[in-house]
C-alpha positions in Angstrom: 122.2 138.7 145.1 123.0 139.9 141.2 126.0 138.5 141.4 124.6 134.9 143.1 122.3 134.9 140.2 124.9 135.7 137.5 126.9 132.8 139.2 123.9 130.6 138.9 123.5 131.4 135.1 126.9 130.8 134.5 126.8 127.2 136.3 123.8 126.4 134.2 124.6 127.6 131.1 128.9 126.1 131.3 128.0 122.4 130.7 125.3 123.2 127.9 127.7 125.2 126.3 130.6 122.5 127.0 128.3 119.7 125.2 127.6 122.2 122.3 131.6 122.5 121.8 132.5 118.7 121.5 129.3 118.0 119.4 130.4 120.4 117.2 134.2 118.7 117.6 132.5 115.8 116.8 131.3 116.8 114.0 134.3 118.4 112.3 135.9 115.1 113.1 132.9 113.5 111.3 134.1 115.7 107.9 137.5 115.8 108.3 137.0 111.7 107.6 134.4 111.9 104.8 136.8 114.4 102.9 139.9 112.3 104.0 141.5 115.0 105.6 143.4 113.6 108.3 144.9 116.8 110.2 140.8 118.3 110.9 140.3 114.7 111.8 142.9 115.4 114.6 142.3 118.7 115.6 138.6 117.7 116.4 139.3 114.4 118.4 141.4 116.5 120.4 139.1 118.8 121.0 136.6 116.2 121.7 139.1 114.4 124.1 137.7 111.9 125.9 134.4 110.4 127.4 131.7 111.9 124.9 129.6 109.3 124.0 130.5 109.5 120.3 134.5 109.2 120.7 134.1 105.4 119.5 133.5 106.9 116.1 136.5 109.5 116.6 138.7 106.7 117.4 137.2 105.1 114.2 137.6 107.5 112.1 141.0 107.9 113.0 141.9 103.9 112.4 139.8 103.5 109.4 141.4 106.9 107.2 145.1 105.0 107.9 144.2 101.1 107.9 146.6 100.6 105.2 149.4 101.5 107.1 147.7 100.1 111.0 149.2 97.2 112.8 147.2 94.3 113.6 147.8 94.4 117.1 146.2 98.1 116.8 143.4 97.0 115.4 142.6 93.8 117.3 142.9 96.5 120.1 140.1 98.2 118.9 138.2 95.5 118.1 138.6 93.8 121.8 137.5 97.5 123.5 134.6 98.0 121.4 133.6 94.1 120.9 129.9 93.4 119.7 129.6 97.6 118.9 128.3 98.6 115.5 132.1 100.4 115.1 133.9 97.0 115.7 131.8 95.6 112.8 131.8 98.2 110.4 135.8 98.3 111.3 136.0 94.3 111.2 134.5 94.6 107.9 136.7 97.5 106.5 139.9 95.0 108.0 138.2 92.2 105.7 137.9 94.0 102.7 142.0 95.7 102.9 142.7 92.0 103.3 140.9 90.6 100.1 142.5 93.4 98.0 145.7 92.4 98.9 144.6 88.5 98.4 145.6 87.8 101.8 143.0 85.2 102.0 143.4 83.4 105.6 143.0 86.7 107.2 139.8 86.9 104.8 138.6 84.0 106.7 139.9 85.0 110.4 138.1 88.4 110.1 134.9 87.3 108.5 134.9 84.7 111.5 134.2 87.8 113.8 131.5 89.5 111.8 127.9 89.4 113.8 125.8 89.9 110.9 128.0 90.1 108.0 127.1 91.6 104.5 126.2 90.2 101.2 129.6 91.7 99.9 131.5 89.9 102.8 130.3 87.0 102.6 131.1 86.5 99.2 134.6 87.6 99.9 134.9 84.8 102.4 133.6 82.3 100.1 136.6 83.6 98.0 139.2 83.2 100.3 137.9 79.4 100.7 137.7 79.0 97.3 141.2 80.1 97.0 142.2 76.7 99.3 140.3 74.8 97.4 137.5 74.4 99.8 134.9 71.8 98.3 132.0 73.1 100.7 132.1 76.5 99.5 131.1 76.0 96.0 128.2 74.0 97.0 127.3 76.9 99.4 128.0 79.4 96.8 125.4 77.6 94.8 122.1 79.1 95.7 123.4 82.9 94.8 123.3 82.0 91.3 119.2 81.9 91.7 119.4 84.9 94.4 121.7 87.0 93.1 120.8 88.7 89.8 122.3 91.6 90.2 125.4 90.9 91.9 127.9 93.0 94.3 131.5 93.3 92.5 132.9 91.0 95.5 129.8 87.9 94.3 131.1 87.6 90.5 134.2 85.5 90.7 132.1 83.6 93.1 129.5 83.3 90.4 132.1 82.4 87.6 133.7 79.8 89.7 130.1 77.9 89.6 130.6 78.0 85.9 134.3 76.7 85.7 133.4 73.7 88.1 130.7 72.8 86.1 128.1 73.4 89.0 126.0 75.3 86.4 125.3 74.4 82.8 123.9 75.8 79.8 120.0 75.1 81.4 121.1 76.9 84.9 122.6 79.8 82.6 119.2 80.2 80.7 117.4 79.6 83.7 119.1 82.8 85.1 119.5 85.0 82.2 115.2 84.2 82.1 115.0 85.5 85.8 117.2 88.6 85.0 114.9 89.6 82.0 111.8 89.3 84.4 113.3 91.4 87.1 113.9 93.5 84.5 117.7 93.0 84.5 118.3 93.2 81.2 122.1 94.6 81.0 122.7 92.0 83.3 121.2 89.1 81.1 123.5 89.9 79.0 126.7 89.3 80.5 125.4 86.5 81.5 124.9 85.1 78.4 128.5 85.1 78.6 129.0 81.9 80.3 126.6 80.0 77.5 128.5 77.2 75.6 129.7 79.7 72.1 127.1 77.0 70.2 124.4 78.7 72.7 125.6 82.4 72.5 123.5 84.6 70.8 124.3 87.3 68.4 124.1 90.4 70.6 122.9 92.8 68.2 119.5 90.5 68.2 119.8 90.5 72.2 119.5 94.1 71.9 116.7 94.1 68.9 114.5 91.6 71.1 115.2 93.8 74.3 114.9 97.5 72.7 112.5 97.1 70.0 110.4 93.5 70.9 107.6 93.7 68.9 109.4 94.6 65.5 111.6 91.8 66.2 109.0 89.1 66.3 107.5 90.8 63.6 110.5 89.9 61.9 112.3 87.3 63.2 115.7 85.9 61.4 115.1 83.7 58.1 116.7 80.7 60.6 115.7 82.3 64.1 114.6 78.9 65.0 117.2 76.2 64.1 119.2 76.5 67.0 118.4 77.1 70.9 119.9 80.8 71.1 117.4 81.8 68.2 114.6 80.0 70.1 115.4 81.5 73.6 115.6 85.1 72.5 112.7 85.0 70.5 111.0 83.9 73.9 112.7 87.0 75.3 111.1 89.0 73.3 107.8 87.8 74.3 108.5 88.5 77.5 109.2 92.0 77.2 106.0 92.7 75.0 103.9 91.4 77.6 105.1 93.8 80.2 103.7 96.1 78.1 100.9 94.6 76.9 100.2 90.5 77.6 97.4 90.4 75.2 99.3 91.4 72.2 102.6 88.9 73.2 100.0 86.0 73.5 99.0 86.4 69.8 102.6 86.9 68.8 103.3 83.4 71.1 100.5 81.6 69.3 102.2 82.6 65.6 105.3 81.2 66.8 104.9 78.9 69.5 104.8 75.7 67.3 108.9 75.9 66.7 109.6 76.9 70.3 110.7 74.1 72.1 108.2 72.8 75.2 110.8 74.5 78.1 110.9 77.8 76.0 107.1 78.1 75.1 105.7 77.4 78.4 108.6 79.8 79.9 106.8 82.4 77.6 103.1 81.7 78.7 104.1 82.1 82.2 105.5 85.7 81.2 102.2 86.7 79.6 100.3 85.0 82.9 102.4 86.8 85.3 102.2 90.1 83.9 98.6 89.7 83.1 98.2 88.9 86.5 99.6 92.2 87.4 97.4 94.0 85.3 94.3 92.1 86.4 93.8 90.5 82.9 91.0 88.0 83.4 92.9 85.7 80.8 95.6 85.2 83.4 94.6 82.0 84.7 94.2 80.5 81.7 97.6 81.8 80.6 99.5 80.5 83.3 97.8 77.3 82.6 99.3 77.1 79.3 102.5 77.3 81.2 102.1 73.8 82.2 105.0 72.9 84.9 107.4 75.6 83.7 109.2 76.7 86.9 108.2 79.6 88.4 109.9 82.7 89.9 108.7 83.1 93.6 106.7 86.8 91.9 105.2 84.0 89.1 103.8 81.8 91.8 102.8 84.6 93.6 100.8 86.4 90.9 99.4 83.2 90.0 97.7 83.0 93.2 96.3 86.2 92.9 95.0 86.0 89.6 93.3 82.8 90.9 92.0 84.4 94.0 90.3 87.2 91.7 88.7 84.7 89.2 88.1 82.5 92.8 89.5 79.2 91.5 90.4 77.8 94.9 91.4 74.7 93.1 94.2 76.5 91.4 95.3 78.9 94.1 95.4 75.3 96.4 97.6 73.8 93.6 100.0 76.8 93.2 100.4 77.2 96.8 101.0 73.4 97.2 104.1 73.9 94.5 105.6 77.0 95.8 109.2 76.2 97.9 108.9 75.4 101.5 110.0 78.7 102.3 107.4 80.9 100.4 104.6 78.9 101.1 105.4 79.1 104.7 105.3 83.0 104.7 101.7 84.2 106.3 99.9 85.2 103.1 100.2 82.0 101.5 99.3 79.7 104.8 96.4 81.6 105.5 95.1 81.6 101.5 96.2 77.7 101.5 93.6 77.6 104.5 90.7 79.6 103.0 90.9 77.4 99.8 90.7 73.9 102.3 88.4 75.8 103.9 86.1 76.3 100.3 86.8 73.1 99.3 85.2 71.7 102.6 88.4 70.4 104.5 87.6 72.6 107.4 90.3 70.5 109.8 93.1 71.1 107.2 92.1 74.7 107.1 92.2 75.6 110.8 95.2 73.5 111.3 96.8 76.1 109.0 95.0 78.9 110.7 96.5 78.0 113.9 99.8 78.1 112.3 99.5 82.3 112.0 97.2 82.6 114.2 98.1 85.2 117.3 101.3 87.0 114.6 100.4 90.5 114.9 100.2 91.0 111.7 97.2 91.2 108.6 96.8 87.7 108.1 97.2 87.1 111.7 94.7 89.0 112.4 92.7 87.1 109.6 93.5 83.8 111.0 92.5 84.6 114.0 89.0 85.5 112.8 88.8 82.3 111.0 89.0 80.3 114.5 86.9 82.7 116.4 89.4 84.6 118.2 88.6 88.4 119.3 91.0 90.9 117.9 92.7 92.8 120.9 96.2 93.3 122.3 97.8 90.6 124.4 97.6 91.6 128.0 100.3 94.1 128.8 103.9 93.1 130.6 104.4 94.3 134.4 105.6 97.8 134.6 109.3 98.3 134.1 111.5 98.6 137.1 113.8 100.9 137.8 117.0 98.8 137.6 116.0 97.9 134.0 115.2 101.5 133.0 118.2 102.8 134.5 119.8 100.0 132.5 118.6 101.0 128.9 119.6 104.6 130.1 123.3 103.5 130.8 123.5 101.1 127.9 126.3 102.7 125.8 125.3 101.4 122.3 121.7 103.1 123.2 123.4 106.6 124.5 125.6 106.5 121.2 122.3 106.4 119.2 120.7 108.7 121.4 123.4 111.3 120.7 123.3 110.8 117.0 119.9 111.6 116.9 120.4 114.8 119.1 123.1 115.6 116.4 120.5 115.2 113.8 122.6 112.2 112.0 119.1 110.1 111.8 120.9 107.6 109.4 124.0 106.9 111.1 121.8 106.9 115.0 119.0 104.7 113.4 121.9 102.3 112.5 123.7 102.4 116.2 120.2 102.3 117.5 119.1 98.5 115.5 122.5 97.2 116.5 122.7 97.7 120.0 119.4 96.0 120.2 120.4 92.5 118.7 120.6 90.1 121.5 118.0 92.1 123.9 115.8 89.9 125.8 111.9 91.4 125.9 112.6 93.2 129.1 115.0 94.8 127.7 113.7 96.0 124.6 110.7 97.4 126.5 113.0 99.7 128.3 115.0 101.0 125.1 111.3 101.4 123.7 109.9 103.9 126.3 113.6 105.3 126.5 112.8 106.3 123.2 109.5 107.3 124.1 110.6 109.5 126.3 113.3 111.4 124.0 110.5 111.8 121.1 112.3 109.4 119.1 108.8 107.6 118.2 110.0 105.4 115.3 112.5 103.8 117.4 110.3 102.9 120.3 107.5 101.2 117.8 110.4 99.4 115.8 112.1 98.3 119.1 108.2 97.3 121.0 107.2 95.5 117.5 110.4 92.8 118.4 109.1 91.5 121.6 108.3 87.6 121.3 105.9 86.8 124.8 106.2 90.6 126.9 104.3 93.1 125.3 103.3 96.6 125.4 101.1 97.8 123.0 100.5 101.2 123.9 104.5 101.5 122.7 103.9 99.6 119.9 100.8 101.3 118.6 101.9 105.3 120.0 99.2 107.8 119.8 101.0 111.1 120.2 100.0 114.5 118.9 96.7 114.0 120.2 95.8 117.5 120.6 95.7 117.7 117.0 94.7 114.1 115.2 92.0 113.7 117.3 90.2 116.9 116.8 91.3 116.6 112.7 90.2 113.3 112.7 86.4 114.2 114.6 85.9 117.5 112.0 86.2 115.3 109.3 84.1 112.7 110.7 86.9 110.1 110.0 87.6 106.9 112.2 90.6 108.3 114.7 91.9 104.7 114.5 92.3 104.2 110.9 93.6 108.0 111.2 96.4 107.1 113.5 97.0 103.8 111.4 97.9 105.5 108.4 99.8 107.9 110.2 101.8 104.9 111.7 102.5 103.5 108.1 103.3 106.4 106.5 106.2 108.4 109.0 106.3 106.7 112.6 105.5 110.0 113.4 108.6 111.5 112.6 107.3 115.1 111.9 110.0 115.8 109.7 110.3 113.0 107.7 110.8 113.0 104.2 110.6 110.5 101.3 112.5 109.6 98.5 110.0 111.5 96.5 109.1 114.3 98.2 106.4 113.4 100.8 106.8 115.7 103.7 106.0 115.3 107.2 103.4 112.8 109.6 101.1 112.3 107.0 103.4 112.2 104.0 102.6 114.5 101.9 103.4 115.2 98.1 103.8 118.9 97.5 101.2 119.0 94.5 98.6 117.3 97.2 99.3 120.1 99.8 99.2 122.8 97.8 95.7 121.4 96.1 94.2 120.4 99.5 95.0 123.8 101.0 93.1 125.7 98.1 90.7 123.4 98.4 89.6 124.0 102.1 90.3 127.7 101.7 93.5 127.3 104.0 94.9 131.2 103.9 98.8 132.1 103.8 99.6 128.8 103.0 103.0 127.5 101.7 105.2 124.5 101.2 107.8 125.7 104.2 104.1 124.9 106.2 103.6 121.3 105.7 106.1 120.3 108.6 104.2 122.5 111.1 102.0 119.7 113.0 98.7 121.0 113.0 99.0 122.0 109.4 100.3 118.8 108.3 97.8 116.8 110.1 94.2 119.3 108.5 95.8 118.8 105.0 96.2 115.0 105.5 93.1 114.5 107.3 91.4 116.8 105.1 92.6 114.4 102.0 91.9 111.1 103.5 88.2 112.5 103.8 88.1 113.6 100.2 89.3 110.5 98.8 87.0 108.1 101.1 83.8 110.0 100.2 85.1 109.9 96.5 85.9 106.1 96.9 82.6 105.0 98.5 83.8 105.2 101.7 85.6 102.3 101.8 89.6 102.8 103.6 90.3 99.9 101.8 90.6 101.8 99.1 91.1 105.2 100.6 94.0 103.7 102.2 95.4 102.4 98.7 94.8 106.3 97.1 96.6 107.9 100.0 99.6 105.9 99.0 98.9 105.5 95.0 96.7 107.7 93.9 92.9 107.5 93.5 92.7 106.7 89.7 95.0 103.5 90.4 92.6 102.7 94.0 89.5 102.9 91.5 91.0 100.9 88.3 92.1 97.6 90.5 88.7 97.1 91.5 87.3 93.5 90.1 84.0 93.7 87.1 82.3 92.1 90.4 82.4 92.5 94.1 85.7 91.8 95.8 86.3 90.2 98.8 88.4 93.6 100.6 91.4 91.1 101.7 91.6 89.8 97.9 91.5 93.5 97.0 94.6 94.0 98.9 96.7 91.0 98.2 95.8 91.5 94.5 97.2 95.6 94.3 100.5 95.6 91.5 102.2 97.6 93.6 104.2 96.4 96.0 104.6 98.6 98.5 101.2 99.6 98.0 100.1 95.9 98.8 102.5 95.7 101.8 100.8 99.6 103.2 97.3 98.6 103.3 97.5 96.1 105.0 99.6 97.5 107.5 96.8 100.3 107.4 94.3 98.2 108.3 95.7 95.8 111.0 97.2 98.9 112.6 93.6 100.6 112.5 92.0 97.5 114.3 94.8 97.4 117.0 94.4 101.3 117.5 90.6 100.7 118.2 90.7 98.4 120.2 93.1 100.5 122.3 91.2 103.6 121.8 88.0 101.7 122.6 88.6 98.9 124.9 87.0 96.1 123.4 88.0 93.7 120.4 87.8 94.8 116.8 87.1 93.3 113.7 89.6 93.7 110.3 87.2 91.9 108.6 84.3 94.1 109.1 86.6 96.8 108.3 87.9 95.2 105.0 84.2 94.5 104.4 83.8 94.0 100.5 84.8 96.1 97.1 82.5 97.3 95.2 82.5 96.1 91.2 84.2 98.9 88.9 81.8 100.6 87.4 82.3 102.1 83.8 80.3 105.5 84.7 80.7 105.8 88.1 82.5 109.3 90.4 85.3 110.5 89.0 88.1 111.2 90.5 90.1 113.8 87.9 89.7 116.3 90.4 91.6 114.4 93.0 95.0 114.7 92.8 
């Protein structure tokens, strides 16, 4: 009998200990190719050998590290075994590349021919190579990246240049983009491209500089003959510029001292600087700013933020205007349909505003959910799609792009298996993404099953789209601090996926995302004993500090999430100071927050919230009950110093 049992350990423990050894082989093979040291790289894929999920990569790494000196037919070999796999593309694209340093520009063409979803960089190189034969469509499809592309990839330049040497762009297009790049705040950039001005246009750099480093002194003063020729003109219109991202009021009184020898395409340029970034900073004066602009074109950000400043100061005449000018394509996003509506709709055109209602009505998004309010529609998930069968989960669990992904992520290599995983799903019909969803479901990986249930288009499933998990503990947080589970788990489902270890850019740790200063202060605060930063990944720690904040900044932010919700993510000082001198519509709150992501989080907040009730609840919810109205700032109101 001891020795049946030993046996039986043995024969349970062999292939545990077997995957263990070629992970690991994987992953030596994995360095020996980011150091470039080909004889680890070959020592681990034979110890990997053959059928592990990951030996695509291997056989990658092995081709990529001697491309140089690869035959074609060795490659195209690859590429036909592993065709329509992440590791053909990234290798296709590698193949591309090696051909466009060598110039060998019908190759350029053959291989960008095979990309799927080819990159930025790419696609440029491609325009190259038909440059290069002298290809009379491609400068006229090269065309638009000189308004897109401000800051562009190495590959994009001669792309850019040739524009200038076939006399596609002129002196105006030049100004027009050096005047973008200084309100994206791409100043370096500007400046080489001030090098394809006619030399009677170019500036003096030195001034370039002045206007962009020290902008007020410049103005102060400006050059005896800063005005007798367009360069003086334009970068004394610079200047304004980057005073009023500082302050707008103080670049509108330098623009009235000067504006009288600006000419009209240069002084209205100007106003709409100090409209847009008084817009930003909730400057009442911003309307009538931007109206000094006249029909100066605007960046899509200066339409934008003139909406917004209109939709504070409610001039539905002018955010129906702006909308009405914007490019097809921005004015077809949701936000912009459904404020185009609402200003038909105060204007009395009630059929024009529900025909544009209809247009977002049913998107599963925040002004979806708006629109669908407007026509009278209930708020609740679409009925949900017939139960998977087994064939379909059994193919998810076979697919081989999915078990690639799945084994990155076992390997803790979120990056590269996050990267496999949105791949292999390109193509999936909603069937099939419903099984790679609760595939991921079932392996913990929650991210990936909301990303992948969030792409159906007519089969749904919203309990994978809006996951609940770690119910044991939200649920009991969320009821001792009297908070709303729903808007609990929406935040939750904004801020990590539920990715317990995740970790921002800045230092936000775990579900609820939180900054180490907030922990610590939250954890003193509620008397939390032994605590420490190597806690704030635990679970149930993680979820009483963030729960236990949400409640502190609600109360001190008159219980409103709207603004709760913008705290969690910016800070309660910021949350307080973009409230209006008068109530505030909550959904003009949120479209009106500076910040982008900010803006783009609460409302994700708050149309995940109202999905979550309704699933928590069973009935139909209401986002605008819960967006409710913003109360006027108020000079001597709570403060919130103690609030970190």
């Amino acid at each position: 009998m001891k020795h049946r049992i030993l046996l039986l350990a043995f024969l349970v423990a062999a292939p545990l200990f077997a995957q263990e050894s070629r992970d690991a082989a994987f992953l030596a093979a994995r360095d020996g190719f980011r150091n470039g040291d080909a004889a680890k790289l070959e020592r681990a894929a034979a110890a990997l050998g053959g059928g592990h999920e990951l030996a695509p990569y291997v056989e990658y790494f092995q081709l990529r590290l001697r491309l140089e000196q690869a035959d074609a037919a060795t490659v195209r070999a690859f590429l036909e075994r592993y065709d329509r796999s992440y590791v053909a593309e990234k290798l296709r694209g590698d193949w591309l590349r090696l051909f466009a340093k060598k110039q060998q520009w019908s190759e350029v063409e053959a291989a960008h021919e095979g990309l799927l979803s080819p990159e930025q960089e790419t696609v440029c190189l491609n325009l190259q190579a038909r440059l290069a034969r002298k290809d009379a469509v491609a400068i006229d499809e090269a065309l638009p990246l000189w308004q897109s592309l401000l800051e562009p990839p190495e590959a994009c330049i001669p792309v850019l240049e040739a524009l200038i040497w076939e006399k596609k762009v002129l002196a105006d297009d030049v100004w027009g983009r050096i005047r973008r790049q200084f309100e994206a705040n791409r100043t370096a950039w500007a400046k080489s491209t001030m090098h394809y001005l006619p030399e009677s246009q170019t500036p003096d750099l030195k001034q370039v500089d002045a206007a962009i480093d020290h902008a007020m002194a410049y103005l102060v003063k400006l050059p005896g003959n800063w005005a007798a020729n367009r360069a003086g003109r334009e970068v004394a219109a610079l200047a304004v510029q980057r005073v009023a991202t500082n302050d707008p009021r103080v670049a509108a009184e330098q623009l009235e001292k000067i504006q009288g020898k600006l000419q009209e395409p240069e002084k209205q340029w100007a106003w709409s600087q100090i409209g847009l970034n008084a817009a930003k900073r909730h400057i009442p004066d911003a309307v009538a700013w931007y109206a000094k602009a006249g029909k100066a074109p605007l960046s899509d950000d200066g339409f934008q933020w003139k909406v917004r400043a209109a939709l504070r100061a409610q001039e539905w005449g002018v955010v129906h205007n702006t909308i009405e000018a914007m490019p097809a394509r921005l004015a077809a996003l949701p936000e912009w349909t459904y404020w185009l509506g609402r200003a038909h709709k105060a204007g009395g055109r009630t059929t024009d505003a529900e025909a544009l209602f209809r247009r977002i009505a049913g998107q599963p998004n925040f002004y979806g959910n708006l629109a669908d309010e407007e026509l009278g529609r209930p708020l609740a998930p679409p009925p949900r799609a017939a139960p998977l069968t087994k064939d379909e989960q059994a193919a998810a669990l076979n697919n081989a792009g999915l078990k690639r992904a799945l084994t990155l992520f076992r390997l803790d290599l979120r990056t590269e298996a996050v990267k496999e995983w949105n791949w292999t799903l390109r193509g999936m019909e909603d069937r099939e993404l419903l099984a790679a969803a609760e595939l991921a479901k079932r392996h913990l990986i929650y991210d990936r099953a909301i990303n992948t249930a969030d792409k159906t288009k007519n089969e749904h499933d919203y309990s994978l789209r809006y996951l609940a998990p770690f119910d044991d503990h939200v649920r009991p947080a969320a009821r001792n601090q009297s908070l709303d589970d729903a808007w609990v788990y929406g935040l939750m489902r904004q801020e990590s996926r539920f990715i317990t270890n995740a970790k921002s850019t800045v230092g936000a740790s775990g579900l609820m995302q939180l900054m180490p200063a907030t922990a610590k202060w939250v954890a003193k605060k509620i008397g939390l004993k032994d605590f420490n930063q190597g806690r704030v990944n635990d679970t149930e720690t993680n979820v009483l500090l963030g729960t236990s904040y949400m409640r502190m900044v609600l109360e001190n932010l008159d219980n409103h999430p709207v603004l709760a919700s913008a705290a969690y993510n910016a800070g309660p000082g910021r949350a307080r100071k973009w409230r209006a001198d008068t109530p505030l519509e909550g959904a003009i709150y949120a479209e009106t927050i500076p910040f982008n992501e900010t803006r783009d989080y609460v409302k994700k907040v708050m149309s995940n919230s109202v999905y979550y009730s309704a699933l928590f609840n069973g009935r139909p919810d209401s986002l605008k009950a819960r967006l409710g109205v913003v109360g006027a700032r108020v000079a001597d109101g709570p403060k919130d110093a103690d609030l970190p």
